[in-house]
N, C-alpha and C positions, 0 to 999 in steps of 0.2 A: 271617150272622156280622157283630158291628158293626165286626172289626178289616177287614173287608174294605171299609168305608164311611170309617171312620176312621181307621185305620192308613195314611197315606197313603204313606210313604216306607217301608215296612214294617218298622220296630222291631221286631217280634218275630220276624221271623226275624233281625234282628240279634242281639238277645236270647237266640235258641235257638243261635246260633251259638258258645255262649261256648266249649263244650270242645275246637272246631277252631280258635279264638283262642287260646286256652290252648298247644295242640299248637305250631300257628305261631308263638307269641313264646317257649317256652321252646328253639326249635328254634333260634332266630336265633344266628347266628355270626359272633359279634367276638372282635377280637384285641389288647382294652383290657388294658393288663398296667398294674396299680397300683401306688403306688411305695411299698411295703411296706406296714404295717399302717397304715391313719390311725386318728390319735387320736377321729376321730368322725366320722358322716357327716349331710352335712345333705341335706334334700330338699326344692329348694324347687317349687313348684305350686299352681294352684288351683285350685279346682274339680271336673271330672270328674280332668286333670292331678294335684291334691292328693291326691284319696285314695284312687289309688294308692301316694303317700308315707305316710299314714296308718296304711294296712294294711299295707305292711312293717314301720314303727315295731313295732308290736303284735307282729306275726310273729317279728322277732326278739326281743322282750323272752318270748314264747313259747319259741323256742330256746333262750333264756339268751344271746344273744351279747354278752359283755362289752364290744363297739364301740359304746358310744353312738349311737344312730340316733335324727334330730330329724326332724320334719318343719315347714316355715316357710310360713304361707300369707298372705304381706306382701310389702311392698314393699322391706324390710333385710336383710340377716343378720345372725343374731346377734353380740351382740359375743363371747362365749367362744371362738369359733373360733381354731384355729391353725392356725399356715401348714402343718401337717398336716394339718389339716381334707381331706373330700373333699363336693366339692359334686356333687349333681345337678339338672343343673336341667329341671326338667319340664314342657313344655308344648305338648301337642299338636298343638297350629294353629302354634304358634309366633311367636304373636301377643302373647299375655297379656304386658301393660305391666309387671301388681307382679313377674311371672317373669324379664321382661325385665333389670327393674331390679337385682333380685339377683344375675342373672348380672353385669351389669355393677359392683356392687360386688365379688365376688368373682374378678373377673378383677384389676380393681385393686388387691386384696388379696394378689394371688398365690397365690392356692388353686387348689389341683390342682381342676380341672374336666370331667363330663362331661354332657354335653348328652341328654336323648331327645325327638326332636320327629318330625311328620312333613312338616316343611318351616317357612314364614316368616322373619321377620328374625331368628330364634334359629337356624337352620340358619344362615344365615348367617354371623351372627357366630360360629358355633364354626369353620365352615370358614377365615373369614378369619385369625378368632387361632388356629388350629390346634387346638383343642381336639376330644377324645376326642367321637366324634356316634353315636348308636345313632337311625338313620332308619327310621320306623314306615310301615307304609302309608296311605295317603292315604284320603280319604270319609267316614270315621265322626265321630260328635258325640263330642265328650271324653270325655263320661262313656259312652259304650258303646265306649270304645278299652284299658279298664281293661287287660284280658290286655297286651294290648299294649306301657302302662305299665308292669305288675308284674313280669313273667315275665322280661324280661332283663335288670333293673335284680337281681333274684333268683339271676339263672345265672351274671350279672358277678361276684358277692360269690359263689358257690361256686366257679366257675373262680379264684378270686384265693384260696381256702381263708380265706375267713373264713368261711363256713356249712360244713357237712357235705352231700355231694351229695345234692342233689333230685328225681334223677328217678324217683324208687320210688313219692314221693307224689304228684308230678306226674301219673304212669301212674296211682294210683291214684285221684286225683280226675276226671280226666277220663272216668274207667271208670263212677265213680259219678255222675257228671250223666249221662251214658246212660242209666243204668241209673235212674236216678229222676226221667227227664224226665217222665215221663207224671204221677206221685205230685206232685211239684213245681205243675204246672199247675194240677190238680185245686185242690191245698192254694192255690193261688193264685188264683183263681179266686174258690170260697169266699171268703178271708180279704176279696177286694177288694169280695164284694157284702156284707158285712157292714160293711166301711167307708166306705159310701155315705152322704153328710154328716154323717160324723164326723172327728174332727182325730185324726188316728192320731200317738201318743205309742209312742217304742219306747224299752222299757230293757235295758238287759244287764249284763255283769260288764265289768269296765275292759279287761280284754283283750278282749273284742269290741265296744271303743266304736267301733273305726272304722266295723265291720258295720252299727252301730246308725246311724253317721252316715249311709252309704250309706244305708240304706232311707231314713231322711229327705230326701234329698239327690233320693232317685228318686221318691218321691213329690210332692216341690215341684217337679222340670222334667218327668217325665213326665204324673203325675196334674195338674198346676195347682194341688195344694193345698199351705195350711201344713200343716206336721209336725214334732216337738217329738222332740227324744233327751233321755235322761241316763243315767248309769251309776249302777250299786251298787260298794260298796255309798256312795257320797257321798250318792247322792237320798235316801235316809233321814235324812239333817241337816240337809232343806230342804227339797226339795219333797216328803216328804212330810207336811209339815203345810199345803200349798196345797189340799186337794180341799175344805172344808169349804162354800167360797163358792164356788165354783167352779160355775158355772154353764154351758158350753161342751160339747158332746157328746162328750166323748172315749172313742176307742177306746184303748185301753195294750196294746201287744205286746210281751210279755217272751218274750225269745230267751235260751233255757236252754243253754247249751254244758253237754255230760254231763261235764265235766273241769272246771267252775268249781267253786271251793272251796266246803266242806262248809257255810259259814258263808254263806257269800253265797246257794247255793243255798235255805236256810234263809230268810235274807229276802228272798228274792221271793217266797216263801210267804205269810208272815205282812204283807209288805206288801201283796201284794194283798188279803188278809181284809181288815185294816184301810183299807184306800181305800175296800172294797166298805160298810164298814161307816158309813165316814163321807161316800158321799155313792154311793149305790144306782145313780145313772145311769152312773156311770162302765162301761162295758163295757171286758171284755177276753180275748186269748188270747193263750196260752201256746205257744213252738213249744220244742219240745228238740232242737237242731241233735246229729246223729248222725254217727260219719264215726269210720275207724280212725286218722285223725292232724289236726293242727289246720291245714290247710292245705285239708283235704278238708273239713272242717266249716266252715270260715269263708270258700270261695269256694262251698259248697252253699248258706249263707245270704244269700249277696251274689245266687247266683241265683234265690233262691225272692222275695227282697225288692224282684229286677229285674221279675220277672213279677206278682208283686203289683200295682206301681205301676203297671205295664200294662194289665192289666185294670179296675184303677180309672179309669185313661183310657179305658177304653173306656167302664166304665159311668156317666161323666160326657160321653160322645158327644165326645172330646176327642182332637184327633191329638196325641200323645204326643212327637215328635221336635221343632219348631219349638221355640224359647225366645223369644219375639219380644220379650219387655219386657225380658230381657238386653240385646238386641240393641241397644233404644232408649238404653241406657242405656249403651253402650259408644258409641252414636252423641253423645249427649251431652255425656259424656265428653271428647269430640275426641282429637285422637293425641296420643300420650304422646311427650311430647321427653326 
């Protein structure tokens, strides 16, 4: 098996561990009491950290929750904020400069603040200015700490009664990565030997841009490759008039949520006839994400898209967990004052 040659830190059973990360961060018990309704809430993060902010944004605009949810993946906050605003600021390591920075503009702001990290100079500073800290466990790469990010950033906002309680879908999504661990692989597996020097292009409906970003996101730090997202229905007013010249190998995976509107489902149809029709190399598949609520369907794609990107690191003989040109490039960088 090549994960056993190149898996060297074992990402896949990190990977496979998503629904007992799930369990463990929607379990976590805090006693963050909000100070009433904020006018909106911002999330700031980036990277593996970000989209976690990402995928709540979507989530709730799924809900319907009428609280504004932003997510910010920079160095500012926005200016619309008001001193009801609630910030989170999100970063793993507790290291990230542009997370850094936001926290400290909005401390200066006087925004209600809470922190999720699992230590560095962000624990820190929340300890020191008192601010609300949801501390994470230690060892994991950002972006395989996702649960971890989501799930109590998720139970904070039902405990405070701005969502409707969670744990029905919660139970139920974690029952469903069990129960389609083995289907998930297989389909991942597949998808990853069919994307073997090709630039995998993924598109979706706007409420599953985050999903869409993730798989891109896991394909450029696990597989080493570039990978292109866009949404519908926008990419029909623009890119899709790019396949003509278009000369590059691409693969296109359209990720079908059975609950996207009648209309969009509609053009991902006929877009793909017409891509196929104007430019024959382009290859693609279609996945139709399934799940009795959208919580179950858009963490089943986060994990079919984590394991794709896996296997293509394997079949590029590629250890999956190192980020080294990040690294250099944080090294570069030098320390953020």
């Amino acid at each position: 098996m090549l994960d056993k040659i190149y898996d060297k830190s074992d990402l896949k059973k990190v990977i496979d561990s998503m629904p007992e990360q799930i369990r463990e961060a929607y379990a976590f018990e805090d006693k963050i009491k909000l100070k009433g309704i904020p006018d909106n809430i911002i999330i700031c993060g980036m990277g593996g950290s970000g989209i976690a902010g990402k995928i709540l944004e979507s989530y709730a605009m799924g809900l319907r929750l009428k609280i504004p949810v932003f997510c910010i993946n920079d160095y500012s906050i926005p200016p619309y904020t008001t001193k009801n605003s609630l910030f989170i600021i999100s970063s793993y390591s507790g290291n990230t400069e542009e997370t850094l920075s936001c926290y400290k503009e909005a401390l200066k702001n006087g925004h209600n603040i809470i922190v999720i990290t699992s230590g560095g100079k962000l624990m820190q500073y929340a300890e020191n200015d008192k601010n609300a800290l949801i501390l994470l466990p230690k060892g994991l790469q950002p972006r395989n700490a996702l649960p971890y990010l989501f799930f109590p950033i998720l139970k904070l906002m039902e405990r405070n009664g701005l969502i409707e309680n969670q744990s029905l879908y919660v139970k139920k999504l974690i029952e469903s990565l069990h129960k389609n661990s083995k289907n998930f692989n297989e389909q991942a597996e597949l998808l990853a030997s069919q994307l073997d020097e090709k630039i995998p292009v993924i598109y979706s409906s706007t409420l599953f841009a985050p999903v869409a970003y993730r798989w891109k996101t896991q394909f450029n730090e696990n597989a080493k490759t570039v990978s292109y997202y866009h949404i519908f229905p926008e990419l029909d007013h623009n890119e899709l008039n790019g396949f003509k010249n278009t000369k590059w190998p691409l693969h296109i995976i359209i990720l079908k949520d059975e609950e996207d509107h009648r209309r969009v489902l509609k053009r991902m149809s006929i877009t793909k006839n017409l891509i196929k029709s104007e430019n024959s190399n382009v290859k693609f598949t279609e996945i139709t994400i399934k799940g009795d609520d959208l919580l179950t369907r858009m963490f089943s794609a986060i994990y079919l898209g984590d394991l794709t990107s896996f296997y293509l690191a394997m079949t590029y003989a590629t250890d999956p967990t190192p980020v080294e040109i990040i690294e250099k490039l944080k090294k570069e960088m030098g320390p953020f004052v």
